[in-house]
Structure formats: structure tokens, C-alpha cells
C-alpha positions, 0 to 999 in steps of 0.5 A: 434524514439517513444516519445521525451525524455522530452514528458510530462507523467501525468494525468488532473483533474479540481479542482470542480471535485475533491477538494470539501470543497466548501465553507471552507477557504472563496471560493465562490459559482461556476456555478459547484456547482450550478449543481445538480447528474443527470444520463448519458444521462441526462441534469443537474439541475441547481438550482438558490440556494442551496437546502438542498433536492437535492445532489451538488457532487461538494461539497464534490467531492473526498476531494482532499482539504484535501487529495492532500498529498496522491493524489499526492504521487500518481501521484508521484509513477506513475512517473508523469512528469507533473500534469494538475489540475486548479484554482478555481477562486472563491478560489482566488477572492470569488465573482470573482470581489473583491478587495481583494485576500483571501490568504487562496485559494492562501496558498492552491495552493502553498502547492498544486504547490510546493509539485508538484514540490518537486516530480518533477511534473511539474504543467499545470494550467488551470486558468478556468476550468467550474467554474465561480464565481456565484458573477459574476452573477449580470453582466450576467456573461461573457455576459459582458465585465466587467467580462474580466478585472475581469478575467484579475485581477485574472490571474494576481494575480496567474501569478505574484505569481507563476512566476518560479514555474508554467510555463505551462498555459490553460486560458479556459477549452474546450472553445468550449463548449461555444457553447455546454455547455455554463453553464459550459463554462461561466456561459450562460444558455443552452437556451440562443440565439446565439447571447448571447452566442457569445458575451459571447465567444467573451469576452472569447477569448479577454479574453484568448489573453489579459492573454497570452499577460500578461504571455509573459510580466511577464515571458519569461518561460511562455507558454500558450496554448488555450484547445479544446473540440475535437469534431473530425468527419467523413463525414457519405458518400461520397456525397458532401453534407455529406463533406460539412456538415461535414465541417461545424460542425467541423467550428462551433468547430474549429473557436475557435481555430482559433481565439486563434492560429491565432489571428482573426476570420477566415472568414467562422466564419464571414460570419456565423455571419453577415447571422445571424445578430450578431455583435460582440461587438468589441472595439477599440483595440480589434483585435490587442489584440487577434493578439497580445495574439496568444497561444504557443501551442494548447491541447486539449480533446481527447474521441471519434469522430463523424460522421456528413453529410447533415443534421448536417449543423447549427446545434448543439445539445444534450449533449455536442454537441454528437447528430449528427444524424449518428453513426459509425458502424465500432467503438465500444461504451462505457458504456456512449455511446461513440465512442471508436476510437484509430485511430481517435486520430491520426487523430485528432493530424494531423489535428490540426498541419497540421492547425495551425503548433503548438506544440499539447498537448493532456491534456484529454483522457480516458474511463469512465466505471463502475468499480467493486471492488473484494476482493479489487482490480479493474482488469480494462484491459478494461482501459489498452485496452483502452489507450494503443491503443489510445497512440500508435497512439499518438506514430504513430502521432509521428513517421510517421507524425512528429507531434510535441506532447509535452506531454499527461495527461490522464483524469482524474488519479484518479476517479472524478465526471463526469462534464456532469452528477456529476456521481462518477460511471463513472470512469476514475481513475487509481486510485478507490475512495471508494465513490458512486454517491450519495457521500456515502463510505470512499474515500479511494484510492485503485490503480487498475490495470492500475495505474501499467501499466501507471506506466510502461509506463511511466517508459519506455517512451511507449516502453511497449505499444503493438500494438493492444491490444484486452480485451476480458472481 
């Protein structure tokens, strides 16, 4: 009963969320940081170059470039079994298509990966987290096919490398955001059409098979997994017009997982298409690569659910796809306007097994809030609050439904710029980092409250967690 004895405990972050040193030791320009400080609720400049006026918080971010030492001691004191963190392809290949490595990025995450492993953290590397090379822009980024063999080169590189270090792999981040964030997914303008913005997903997912396929090859420890933005949803009535609007949302989400789990684009996704007259620009040879590049297992982001009915249907919209029209009187919100639904999580976890039958990461969840600093310390039970109830429903999800869970890394374990805003004020850390949004104070760490409770959770396995816990700050 309650967690595997070898469920993997840890914490995520994104390497353009936290490293900074943007352009230090030959890393190249991002899409990440190309993306201006905006507030929450509000969609992110994207400026075409830098502009000394404006604030890039990917640039500096919380310095872990120079401070993963300190960082990681930290995850280590937690007791963390496994660091989900990601590769910046523009540290590896600066342009994204070079012919050569710069061997100052890779020297970077081999002091980064076998420090790790001196704690025994196991490394998840996720090979690309909503930072493609700007170099690629010339291409139309992932709107062309060139950028998959670019992509291929890059995880090759890093595949071969760290072969009997790093056996745990995500090839995209969410990359269901194609369709809500493409910026962030790849590189696409937000204005892009439809059918640029499938064509560019489609290279992703031929992209994400080929590299599957490769990692099976080079080592038979490998295992990768696809990673989904969690866009869970209830029907807003009983009205079969609200199941099947409902429906449909979560088929504009879910075909991507489809598509990596199973191996092919499921039907409803294709008959989507060919009523909207897009052609995929498939090659010979394509659909026995995505047939032969299915994932181990499936993680996913887990923060919130929605609720969606009839006039949800065709459409996404708003920030990160969060605009369905409905709300749920029944949850509560965050500070950031997010549904808080613990129950959800488990529901979400039995969904996807009972749709795919694959092992289930959860590799993202936490509560963005403001936290406060007094006489030193952040007294955050809102947080405790928060992912304790969350994790006895992974624990229920467990031990009532049988899904198979492997592991759980919250996002992210320290304080990060938040990717849909660049805000440092949106905070999800166990971990305070002494910086503003503007980037102004001296990066100093400071464990809060949480940092000792996910330690004792950890320590115990999650037979500390209380169920029902209520904060009543």
C-alpha cells in the first residue's frame, strides 16, 4: 500500500527559467529570450532583437549557471530522488544547425549531471524545454522539416554523451502547447494559422519518434517519455451538447499524446484536419517512424482543470488555452486565477492510464503565490496545503485505482521566472530566491517552510501526508 518503494521523489525546473548566463560560454539566442516581463493575465512581448529599454528575465533568470553547486546541495538535502531540469539546445549547438559542438555547454551539464548523481539524484532531462535556437529562425523554425534533422543531430550528441548517466528522457515540454503557446512550443507566432501551426507540430512529433527510436538503439536503459500540458476538463452540464463539447476540447489536447503513445494520429484528429483542409506534410516513411518512436511512459503538468461545454467547441483561447468561457463554483482560485482541484489530479491520472496503459509521471505541479518574507523566513502552509492534497490523491490514484505512477517532481523546487509571464513574483519554490521582478536583490536562498515538509515527505515515503489538510490563513 501507498508509494512504490522506488517512486521517484524530486523537483522540475527549465533551464531558460533558471540558468541565465544567456550568452556567456557561447550559448546562443532562444525564443526565451526574446520574450519581454509582462504581468499575469497578460500575453508577453516578443521583440525581434534585444532591446536595452526593456527587461529579458531569461537573461539573468536565478543564476543557477553559477550557483547549481548550492542549488543542488539543496534538492540533495530535501532527499530528492530524481532532478527533472532540461538542456538548452542553444548551449550545445549555438544556432541550433552548427557543425560543430561548443564543448563549453556540454562541460556545463556534465558538471551539472554527475553532481546530480554524486547525491544520488537521478537526472530526467528534458532535450526541449520552450527554447529553440533563434538561429533557427531563417528556417521558419519548426514550420520546416530541416529543423527535425537539426533537432535529431543535437539529441544525438547529448544521447551518446551521457549513455550510463541520464537514463530518463522528455523530447518536448508540454508539447501540446503548440497549439496554445506555439512561441513557446517552437518557435510559431501566437498568430500563426492553423495549418502553419500543425505542420510545425506535426515535425515535432516526427521529431520526438525518431529520437525515441535513437535512445532505444544507443542504450537499452533508456527510457523516454512524451510530456503533456494537463489540460483536464469537466463537462459545464449534463446537456449532451456540454459532453461533447467538452469532448472536443480535450481532443484538441489529447491528440498529441495519442500520437506519441500509439504511434499514429488517432481518427477524430484526422478528420478534424481534412474538414479544415490541412494536409500534413507527411514523407515516405513517416508513419512507420512515429509507429516505431512510441514513448515508455507519459508525464505530464498537472495545476488546474477546466470546465468546458457547448460553446467551447473549435475553439482555444486566451493564455495558455485557460479561457473556456465557464468557471467552477465548486474550487477555489489561486492568486494567478487557477482552479485549485486536488481530486482532479486523480482523476487526470486515471484517465490517462485508462487511455493509453502506460506507466505516468507526474513531472509538474505546484501553487504559484506571492510569498512574503518576515524576519527571514516564509511561513508558506498555503503551499503545504496545496500539495499535500494534491499528493494524497496521487497516493489514492495509487492505491484504489492501480495506476502505475513512477514518480513526482514538483514544479519547480526552487523560485523561477514564471514562462507565461517572466514574473519572479509568482513563486512556486521550496526554496525563496531574494530577487523581484524586475531582477533587483541578491539571489540569496532561503528554505521556507515547505522545503522541510517535502523533505519529510520524502523521508517517509508520503506516510507524513494528512488527509484533507485545510490552511486557514
Amino acid at each position: 500500500m501507498g508509494f512504490p518503494k522506488d517512486f521517484l521523489w524530486g523537483g522540475a525546473t527549465s533551464a531558460n527559467q533558471i540558468e541565465g548566463a544567456y550568452l556567456e560560454d557561447g550559448k546562443g539566442l532562444t525564443t526565451a529570450d526574446m520574450m519581454v516581463l509582462s504581468k499575469h493575465g497578460q500575453k508577453r512581448e516578443i521583440t525581434k532583437t534585444i532591446q536595452e529599454e526593456k527587461y529579458y528575465p531569461t537573461h539573468e533568470a536565478v543564476d543557477f549557471y553559477h550557483r547549481y553547486e548550492e542549488d543542488i546541495a539543496l534538492y540533495a538535502e530535501m532527499g530528492f530522488k530524481v532532478y527533472r531540469m532540461s538542456v538548452a539546445w542553444s548551449r550545445i549547438f549555438p544556432n541550433g544547425d552548427d557543425q560543430e559542438v561548443n564543448q563549453a555547454g556540454l562541460d556545463f551539464y556534465d558538471k551539472v549531471i554527475n553532481l546530480c548523481l554524486s547525491y544520488n539524484i537521478e537526472p530526467l532531462v528534458t532535450l526541449q524545454h520552450f527554447d529553440t535556437p533563434m538561429g533557427l529562425q531563417k528556417y521558419g523554425f519548426w514550420e520546416n522539416r530541416k529543423v527535425v534533422d537539426f533537432y535529431v543531430r543535437y539529441c544525438t550528441v547529448l544521447l551518446k554523451h551521457f549513455k550510463g548517466r541520464v537514463k530518463y528522457w522528455l523530447t518536448f515540454n508540454e508539447i501540446n502547447n503548440m497549439s496554445t503557446m506555439p512561441w513557446n512550443a517552437g518557435g510559431i507566432s501566437l498568430d500563426a494559422s492553423e495549418e502553419v501551426k500543425m505542420k510545425a507540430a506535426y515535425h515535432q512529433l516526427l521529431a520526438s519518434a525518431k529520437v525515441v527510436k535513437l535512445a532505444h538503439q544507443i542504450s537499452d536503459e533508456n527510457k523516454v517519455g512524451m510530456m503533456y500540458n494537463g489540460h483536464f476538463s469537466y463537462p459545464s452540464s449534463p446537456h449532451p451538447d456540454d459532453i461533447l463539447g467538452n469532448e472536443d476540447f480535450q481532443q484538441q489536447m489529447l491528440f498529441y499524446a495519442e500520437v506519441q503513445a500509439r504511434g499514429k494520429y488517432p481518427n477524430y484528429k484526422l478528420k478534424d484536419l481534412a474538414r479544415n483542409n490541412i494536409v500534413l506534410p507527411i514523407q515516405k516513411g513517416d508513419l512507420e517512424e512515429l509507429q516505431e518512436g512510441k514513448v515508455d511512459f507519459i508525464s505530464f503538468s498537472y495545476y488546474l482543470t477546466h470546465v468546458c461545454g457547448a460553446k467551447t467547441k473549435g475553439i482555444i483561447k486566451g493564455l495558455n488555452g485557460l479561457e473556456t468561457g465557464y468557471k467552477n463554483r465548486f474550487l477555489k482560485q489561486s492568486d494567478w486565477g487557477w482552479s485549485i482541484d486536488p481530486q482532479g489530479l486523480r482523476f487526470a491520472l486515471n484517465q490517462l492510464f485508462n487511455r493509453f496503459q502506460l506507466p505516468l509521471m507526474i513531472v509538474e505541479n505546484g501553487l504559484g503565490a506571492e510569498d512574503k518574507l518576515v524576519d527571514g523566513k516564509i511561513i508558506d502552509d498555503y503551499r503545504i496545503e496545496y500539495l499535500n492534497n494534491h499528493l494524497v490523491e496521487v497516493k489514492k490514484a495509487i492505491e484504489i485505482d492501480g495506476v502505475p505512477v513512477m514518480g513526482y517532481t514538483a514544479w519547480g523546487p526552487i523560485d523561477l521566472i514564471a514562462a507565461s509571464t517572466g514574473e519572479m513574483s509568482k513563486r512556486y519554490g521550496f526554496v525563496y530566491v531574494d530577487l523581484d521582478d524586475n531582477g533587483n536583490g541578491t539571489k540569496q536562498r532561503i528554505r521556507k517552510k515547505s522545503f522541510y515538509w517535502y523533505q519529510k515527505v520524502i523521508e517517509t515515503n508520503g506516510e507524513n501526508l494528512v488527509e484533507e489538510m485545510q490552511y486557514n490563513g
